[in-house]
C-alpha positions, 0 to 999 in steps of 0.5 A: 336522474330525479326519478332514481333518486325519488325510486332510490328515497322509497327503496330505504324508506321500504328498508327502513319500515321493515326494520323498524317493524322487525325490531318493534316484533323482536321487543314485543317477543322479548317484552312478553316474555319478560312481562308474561313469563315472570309467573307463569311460562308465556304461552305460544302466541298461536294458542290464542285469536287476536281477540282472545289476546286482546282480553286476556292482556286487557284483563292480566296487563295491569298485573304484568305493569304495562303502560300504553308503549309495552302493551301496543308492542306485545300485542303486536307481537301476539296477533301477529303470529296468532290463530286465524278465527277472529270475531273481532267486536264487542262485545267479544266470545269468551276466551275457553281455557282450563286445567286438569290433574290427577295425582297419585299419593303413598303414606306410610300411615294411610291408605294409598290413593289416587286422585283426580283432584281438580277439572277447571273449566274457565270463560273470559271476555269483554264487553265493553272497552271498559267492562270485563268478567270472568268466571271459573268452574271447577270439580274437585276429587272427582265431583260426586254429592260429597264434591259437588261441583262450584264457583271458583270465580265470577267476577266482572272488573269495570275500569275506570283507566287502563291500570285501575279498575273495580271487580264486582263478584266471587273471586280469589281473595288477594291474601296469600300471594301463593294463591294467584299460582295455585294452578298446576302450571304456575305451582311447581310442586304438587303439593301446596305449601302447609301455611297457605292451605291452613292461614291462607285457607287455600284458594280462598274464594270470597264475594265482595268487591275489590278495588285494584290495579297499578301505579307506576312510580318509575320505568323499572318499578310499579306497585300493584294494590288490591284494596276489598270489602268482602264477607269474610271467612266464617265459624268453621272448625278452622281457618281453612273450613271457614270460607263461605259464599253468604255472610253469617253477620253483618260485619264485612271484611277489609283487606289490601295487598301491596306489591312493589316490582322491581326491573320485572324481576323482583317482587315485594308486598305485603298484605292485611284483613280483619273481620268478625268471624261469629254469628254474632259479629263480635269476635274478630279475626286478623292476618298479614303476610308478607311475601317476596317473588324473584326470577333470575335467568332460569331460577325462581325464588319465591318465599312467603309469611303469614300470621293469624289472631283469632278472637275466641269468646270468654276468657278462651285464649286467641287463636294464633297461626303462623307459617312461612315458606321458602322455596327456589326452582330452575328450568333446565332446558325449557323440559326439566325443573327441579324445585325444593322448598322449605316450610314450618306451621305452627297453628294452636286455638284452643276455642271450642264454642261458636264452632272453632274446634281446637286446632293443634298443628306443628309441623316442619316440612322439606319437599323435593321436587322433579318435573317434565314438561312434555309441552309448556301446557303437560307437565309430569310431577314427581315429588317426596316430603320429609315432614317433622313434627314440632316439640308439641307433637308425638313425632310420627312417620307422615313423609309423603310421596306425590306423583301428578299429571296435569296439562292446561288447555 
């Protein structure tokens, strides 16, 4: 009779363990699609070796807001049901990703083309508990002398805790929001919005360091914070020809970015940077922006302001630029999405010396957008633009159409 009964207690405790288990995999799928697919689609957990999981959510988790329980549930999840090749030690081999698109353009006013615009080869790693890096290579418009190949980043990120660490190196200025999704997957047109190509400069790669990381105020709501001194943007003709990799004074550039998330859901932050854009170090430069992120169901928003205030020498006035842009996209069926966005620039420096061109933009433009996703890592894009020139500017016909295949491997 004992022995039934001990059988019996190891029978349920058996049942148990196994529904325990099967709950904790269903929360961790359902956390990392909640967690990761809020800016991008979650990639399938066999793209990745448990090793390579463990460094990209070491290197991205701090962004996502997972504390220790949700961190341990997903990778659970993700090595589960991952690839076999493991190496598993320190330090680790680089996890090998990057993305490739072509794109094909139709003016009325300009020539017709076609472009193989970008070719992102990336390598991420750890090595040390606490020691990460990365690096990004990309090769623009084809390469060529006029397009030679660069660094899109190289940074290496020392933590002093799981959710705060110093990033030492050329990165991606945190600026403009738009930036962290300017990859063909995470961006859901083809084109960019006009204010991030010409306040936000772009994919605006700096060299300094940048103090980042998290603080978790409440279950549902984290603050993100980037806090960096870096060279800063230089004398170029504009704002978007400025950046440099070496510093043409000896006055360094501040910034920060804050971001409150909200239930995973909702995201508000706000950011600012100063620095002196001459040789001589004298006249300064100052943006903020401001930008908003929301995922309901299959529907994202996303909206985004910048301003800009450039010092110019003599009595030159300043050089002002603002720009903002609303768009909102849904996913039909995991295969489709359609995407409209609304934006408005408005850009005027009159500076003619230290290299600051006079720049005059005033623009408003409506893009509508289609996509097919043959895999969650091709994508096919069709997109038209109706653009109109603000009161300062002849109006002239520069609608465009855009066509681009790209994929992610």
């Amino acid at each position: 009779m004992t022995k039934k009964i001990i059988l019996s207690f190891l029978f349920l405790l058996g049942i148990s363990a196994v529904a325990f288990a099967q709950a904790d995999a269903y929360k961790g799928e359902k956390l990392y699609q909640l967690k990761c697919g809020r800016c991008h689609f979650a990639y399938a957990p066999e793209k990745y070796s448990p090793e390579e999981w463990k460094t990209l959510v070491n290197e991205m988790g701090p962004l996502s807001g997972l504390d220790e329980e949700s961190e341990k549930l997903i990778l659970d999840y993700l090595t589960e049901k991952a690839s076999a090749k493991e190496r598993g030690a320190l330090p680790t081999s680089p996890v090998l990703a990057g993305y490739v698109y072509t794109e094909f353009f139709s003016y009325k006013d300009k020539v017709d083309t076609f472009d193989s615009h970008y070719l992102n080869v990336s390598l991420a790693g750890r090595l040390h508990q606490r020691v990460s890096y990365r690096a990004e290579f990309e090769f623009e418009h084809g390469g060529g002398s006029a397009e030679p190949p660069f660094i899109e980043q190289a940074w290496v990120d020392v933590w002093f805790m799981r959710n705060m660490a110093l990033r030492i190196g050329a990165m991606l200025t945190p600026f403009n929001r738009f930036d962290d999704f300017h990859g063909p997957l995470e961006n859901f047109l083809v084109t960019r919005p006009q204010m991030s190509r010409e306040i936000g400069v772009s994919a605006w790669k700096e060299v300094g360091i940048n103090f980042h990381g998290n603080l978790f105020i409440h279950k549902d709501f984290y603050i993100n914070y980037d806090a960096y001194v870096i060279n800063g943007l230089g004398s170029g003709s504009r704002l978007r020809k400025s950046r440099q990799y070496t510093d043409n004074n000896d006055a360094k550039s501040l910034g920060f970015r804050l971001s409150g998330v909200i239930a995973d859901r909702w995201e508000v932050g706000a950011s600012y940077y100063r620095g002196a854009w001459d040789d001589d170090g004298d006249l300064n430069l100052t943006m903020y922006g401001l930008h908003l992120l929301g995922k309901i169901g299959e529907f994202s928003l996303f909206a985004e302001y910048s301003h800009s205030s450039s010092e110019n020498p003599g009595l030159i006035e300043k050089g002002k630029a603002d720009g903002f842009f609303i768009q909102g996209s849904y996913l039909i069926n995991g295969k489709f999405r359609s995407t409209i966005r609304y934006g408005t620039l408005d850009y005027l420096d009159p500076g003619s010396l230290l290299g600051r061109s006079s720049t005059d933009y005033d623009t408003k433009a409506i893009a509508l957008a289609f996509n097919y996703y043959l895999t969650r890592l091709i994508v096919f894009k069709f997109e038209y633009d109706i653009v109109q020139e603000g009161p300062r500017k002849t109006d002239i016909s520069n609608n465009v159409l855009s066509l681009q295949v790209a994929f992610r491997f």
